[in-house]
N, C-alpha and C positions, 0 to 999 in steps of 0.2 A: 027622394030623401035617402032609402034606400044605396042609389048608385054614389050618391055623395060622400054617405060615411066607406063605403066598401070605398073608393077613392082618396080618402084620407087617412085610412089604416094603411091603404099599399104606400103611402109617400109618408108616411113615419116610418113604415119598414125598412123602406129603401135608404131611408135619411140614418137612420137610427143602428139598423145592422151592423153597417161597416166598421162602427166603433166599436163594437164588441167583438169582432171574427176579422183577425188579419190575413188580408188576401193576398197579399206579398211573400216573398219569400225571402224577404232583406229584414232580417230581424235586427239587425245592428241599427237600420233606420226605415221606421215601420212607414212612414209616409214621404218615403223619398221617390222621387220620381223616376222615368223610365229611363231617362239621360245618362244619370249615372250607371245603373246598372246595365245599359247598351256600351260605354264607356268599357265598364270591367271587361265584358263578355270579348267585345275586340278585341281589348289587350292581350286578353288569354290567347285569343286566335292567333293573334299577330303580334308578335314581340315588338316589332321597328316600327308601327303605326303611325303614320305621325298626322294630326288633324290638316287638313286642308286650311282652315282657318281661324282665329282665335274669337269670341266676341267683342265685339264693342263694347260693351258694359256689362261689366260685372258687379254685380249687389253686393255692398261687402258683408252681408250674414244672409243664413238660410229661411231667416223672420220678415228681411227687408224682400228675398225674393217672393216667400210667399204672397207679402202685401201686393207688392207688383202685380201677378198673377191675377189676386183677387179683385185689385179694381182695374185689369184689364176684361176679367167674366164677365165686372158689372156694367162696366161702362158697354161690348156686346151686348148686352141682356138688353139695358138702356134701350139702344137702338135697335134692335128687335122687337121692341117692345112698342116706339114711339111708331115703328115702321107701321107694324099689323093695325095699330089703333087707330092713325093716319087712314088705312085702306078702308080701313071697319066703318069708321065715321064717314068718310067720302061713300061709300059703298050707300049707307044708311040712308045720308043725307042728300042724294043723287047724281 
């Protein structure tokens, strides 16, 4: 009981922190990703940079790529998930 709740204070901590303490240093956009700010950092290096390649598809807002993103985590997760329970069950079951 014990190791359960000590278990579920550390993953509200961990859940819950980040919204309050920005660990970023891109305050212009607090939860922008490493892309852009790898982006800048080049530029600055190298004035004539020019990318190797452009993407394929580009989301047209920064709403639609998060969504993206997120049920690319879940549908991972999904399968992670269906994989381990798969082995668990076969495992259990003989």
């Amino acid at each position: 009981m014990k190791k359960n709740l000590m278990l579920i204070v550390i993953a509200l901590v961990v859940g819950i922190l980040p919204l309050f303490y920005n660990f970023g240093k891109n305050l212009e956009e607090p939860f922008s990703g490493s892309d852009g700010l790898a982006e800048k950092k080049i530029t600055e290096i190298s004035k004539d940079y020019k990318p190797w390649f452009s993407p394929v598809f580009e989301p047209p807002s920064s709403e639609i790529e998060s969504l993206l993103f997120t049920l690319q985590a879940a549908m991972g997760a999904g399968v992670i998930g269906y994989v381990i329970g798969y082995l668990k069950g076969k495992k259990v079951n003989g």
